[in-house]
N, C-alpha and C positions, 0 to 999 in steps of 0.2 A: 565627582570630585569630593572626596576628603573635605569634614570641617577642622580646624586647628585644635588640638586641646584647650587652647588657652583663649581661641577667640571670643572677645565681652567680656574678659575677665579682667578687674583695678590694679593696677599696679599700688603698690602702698608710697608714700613717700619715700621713706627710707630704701626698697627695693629699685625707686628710679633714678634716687641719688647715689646710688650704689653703679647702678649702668653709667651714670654720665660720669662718676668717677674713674671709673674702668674706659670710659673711651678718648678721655681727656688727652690731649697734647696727640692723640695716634691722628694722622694723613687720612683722610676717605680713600677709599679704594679704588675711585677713578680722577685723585688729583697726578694731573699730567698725560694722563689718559687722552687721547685724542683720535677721533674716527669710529667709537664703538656702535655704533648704527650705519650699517649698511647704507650706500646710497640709494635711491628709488631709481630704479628702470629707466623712468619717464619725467625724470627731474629736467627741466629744463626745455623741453620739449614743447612745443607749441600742436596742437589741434587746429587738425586741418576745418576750414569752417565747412566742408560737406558733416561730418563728425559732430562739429559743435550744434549744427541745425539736424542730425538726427535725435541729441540730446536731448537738444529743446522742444522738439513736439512731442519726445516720450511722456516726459514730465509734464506737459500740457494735459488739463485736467484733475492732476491732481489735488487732495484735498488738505491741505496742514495737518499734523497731528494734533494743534491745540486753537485749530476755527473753531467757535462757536461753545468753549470749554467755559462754563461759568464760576466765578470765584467767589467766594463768602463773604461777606463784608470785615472778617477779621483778615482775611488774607489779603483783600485790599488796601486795609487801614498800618495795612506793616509793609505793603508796595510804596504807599505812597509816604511813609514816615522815611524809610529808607532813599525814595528818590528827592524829598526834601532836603534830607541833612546832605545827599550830594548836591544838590546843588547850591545848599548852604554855604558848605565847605569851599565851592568855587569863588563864589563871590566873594568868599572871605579871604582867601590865595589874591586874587584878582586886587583888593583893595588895598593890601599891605605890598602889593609891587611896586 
């Protein structure tokens, strides 16, 4: 596959003030649109439990792709910065209810 000529390459200000000029007030091309994905085969469909118990002992054994994967201590300190402020954010939702 082709790379794009343009891919990685900045738009300038003025060239993306220039696009969102030019697209301003125009409809998206799928407003009103409805059904554009095919349904699936098997939507709705329940598995038979012989099926669901072949599944299950295939996948028995397997290993995660990320058991045992060790992480730096800056990737951690920006895991746990990040799961902080959410749950910061909760309590702070939480308290003004």
């Amino acid at each position: 596959m082709r790379k794009p000529w343009n891919k990685g390459k900045k738009l300038t200000p003025e060239h993306k003030e220039a696009i969102a000029d030019s697209l301003r007030g125009k409809a998206p091309w799928n407003k009103g649109k409805v059904g554009l994905m095919p349904i699936p085969w098997n939507k709705g469909k329940k598995l038979d439990k012989k099926i669901k118990a072949k599944i299950s002992e295939s996948m028995k054994g397997r290993k995660p792709w990320n058991k045992g994967k060790e992480w730096d201590e800056d990737t951690k300190s920006r895991i746990k910065a990040g799961v902080n402020k959410h749950y910061e954010s909760i309590q702070r939702i939480s308290r003004d209810e």
